[in-house]
C-alpha positions as CSV (number, residue, x, y, z in Angstrom):
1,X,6.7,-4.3,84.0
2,X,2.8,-3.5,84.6
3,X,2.4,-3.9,88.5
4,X,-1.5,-4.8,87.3
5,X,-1.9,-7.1,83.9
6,X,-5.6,-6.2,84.0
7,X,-5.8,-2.2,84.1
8,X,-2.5,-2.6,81.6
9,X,-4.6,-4.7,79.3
10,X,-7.6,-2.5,79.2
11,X,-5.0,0.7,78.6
12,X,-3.9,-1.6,76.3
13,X,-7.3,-2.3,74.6
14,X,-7.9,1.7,75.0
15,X,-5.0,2.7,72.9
16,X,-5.6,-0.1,70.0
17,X,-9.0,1.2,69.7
18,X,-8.0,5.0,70.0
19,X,-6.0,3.7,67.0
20,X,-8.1,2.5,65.3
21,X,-10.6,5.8,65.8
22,X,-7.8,8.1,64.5
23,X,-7.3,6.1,61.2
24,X,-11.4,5.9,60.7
25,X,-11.4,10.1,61.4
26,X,-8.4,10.2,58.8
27,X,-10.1,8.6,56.3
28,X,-13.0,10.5,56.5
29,X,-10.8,13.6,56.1
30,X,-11.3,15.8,52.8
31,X,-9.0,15.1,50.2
32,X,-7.2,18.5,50.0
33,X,-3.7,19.1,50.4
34,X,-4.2,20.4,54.5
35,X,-6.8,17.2,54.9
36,X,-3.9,14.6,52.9
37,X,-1.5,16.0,55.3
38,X,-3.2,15.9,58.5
39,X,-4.3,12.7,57.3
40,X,-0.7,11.2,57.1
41,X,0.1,12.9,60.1
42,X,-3.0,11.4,62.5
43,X,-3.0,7.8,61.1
44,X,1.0,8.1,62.0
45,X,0.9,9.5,65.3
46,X,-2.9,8.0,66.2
47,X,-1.1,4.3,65.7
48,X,2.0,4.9,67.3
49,X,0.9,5.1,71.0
50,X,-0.6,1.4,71.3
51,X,1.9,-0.4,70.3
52,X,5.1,1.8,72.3
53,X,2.9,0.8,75.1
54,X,2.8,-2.9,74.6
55,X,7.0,-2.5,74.0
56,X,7.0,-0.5,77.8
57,X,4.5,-3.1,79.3
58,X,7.6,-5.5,78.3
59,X,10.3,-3.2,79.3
60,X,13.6,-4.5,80.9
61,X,14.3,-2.4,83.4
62,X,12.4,0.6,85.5
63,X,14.0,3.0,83.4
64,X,13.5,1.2,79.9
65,X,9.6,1.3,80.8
66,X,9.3,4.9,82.2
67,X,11.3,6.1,78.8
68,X,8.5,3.8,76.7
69,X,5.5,5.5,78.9
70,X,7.0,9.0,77.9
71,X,7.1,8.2,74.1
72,X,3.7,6.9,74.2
73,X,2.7,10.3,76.1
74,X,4.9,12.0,73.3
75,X,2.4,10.1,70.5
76,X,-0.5,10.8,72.1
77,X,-0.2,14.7,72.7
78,X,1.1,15.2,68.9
79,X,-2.1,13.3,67.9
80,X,-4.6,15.8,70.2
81,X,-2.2,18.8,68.5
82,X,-3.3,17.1,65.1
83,X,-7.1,16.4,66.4
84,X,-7.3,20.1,67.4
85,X,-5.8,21.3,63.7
86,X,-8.6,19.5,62.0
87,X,-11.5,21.8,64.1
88,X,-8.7,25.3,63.7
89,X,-8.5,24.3,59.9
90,X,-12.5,23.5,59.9
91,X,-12.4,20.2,58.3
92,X,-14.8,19.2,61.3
93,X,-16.8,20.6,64.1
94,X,-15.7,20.9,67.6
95,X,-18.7,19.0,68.5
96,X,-18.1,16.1,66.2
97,X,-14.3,15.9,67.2
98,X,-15.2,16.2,71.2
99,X,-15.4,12.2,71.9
100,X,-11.7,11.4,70.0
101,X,-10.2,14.8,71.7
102,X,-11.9,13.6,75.4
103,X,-10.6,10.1,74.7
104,X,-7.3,11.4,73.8
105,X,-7.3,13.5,76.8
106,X,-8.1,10.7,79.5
107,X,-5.0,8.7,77.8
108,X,-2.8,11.1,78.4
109,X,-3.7,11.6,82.0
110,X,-3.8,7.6,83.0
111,X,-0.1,7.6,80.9
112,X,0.9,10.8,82.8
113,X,0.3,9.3,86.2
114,X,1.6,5.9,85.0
115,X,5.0,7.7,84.1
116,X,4.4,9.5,87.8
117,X,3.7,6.5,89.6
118,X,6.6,4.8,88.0
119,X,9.0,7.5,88.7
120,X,8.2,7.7,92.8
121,X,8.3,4.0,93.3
122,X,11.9,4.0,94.4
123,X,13.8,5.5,91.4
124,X,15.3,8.7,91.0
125,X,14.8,8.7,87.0
C-alpha cells in the first residue's frame, strides 16, 4: 500500500531498531517492582509498532492501511508515555533517555503525516 517501497523500508528499518532500543533500555531497568513493570510495559509497546507497520505496508484496502498507520501511532505514543515515566520515576536521567524519546518523537511525526497523507489522497476516512 506504500506509494514509496524505499522511504517504507527505511520507516520500516526505523521501527525494528527503535524495537530493538526499547527492549535493550528495559533490560537495563532496575529490578524493582515500578522498574519490572515499566519493563513489561516498554518491551510490549516498544515492539509492537514495527511489526503493525509491516501488517499496514500490506494492507488491503485504503482504509485497512490508514487504521494499521493509527495503531502503530497508538504503540508508539504509549511507549514515549512509558519512556517519559522512567525519567518522572528517576530510574534514568533526562539526558540519558533524550536520543530514544527524540527517536520516538520523529516516528510519530513521519506516522502522523503518513496517516495524513493517506487520509487526503481521495478518501474521506
Amino acid at each position: 500500500m506504500a506509494a514509496n517501497p524505499k522511504k517504507a523500508e527505511e520507516i520500516q528499518c526505523r521501527l525494528t531498531n527503535f524495537g530493538a532500543r526499547t527492549t535493550r533500555v528495559a533490560k537495563m531497568l532496575p529490578r524493582t517492582d515500578e522498574g519490572r513493570y515499566i519493563s513489561q510495559q516498554l518491551i510490549r509497546s516498544g515492539l509492537a509498532a514495527a511489526p503493525n507497520y509491516a501488517e499496514a505496508r500490506d494492507a488491503e484496502s485504503r482504509a485497512d492501511f490508514i487504521h494499521k498507520l493509527r495503531i502503530v501511532l497508538k504503540e508508539l505514543n504509549e511507549t514515549k508515555s512509558w519512556l517519559e515515566q522512567i525519567v518522572a520515576n528517576n530510574l534514568f536521567s533526562r539526558e540519558k533517555m533524550a536520543a530514544i524519546i527524540a527517536e520516538n518523537q520523529e516516528l510519530c511525526w513521519i506516522i502522523a503525516a503518513s496517516i495524513k497523507t493517506a487520509r487526503g489522497s481521495g478518501s474521506s476516512i
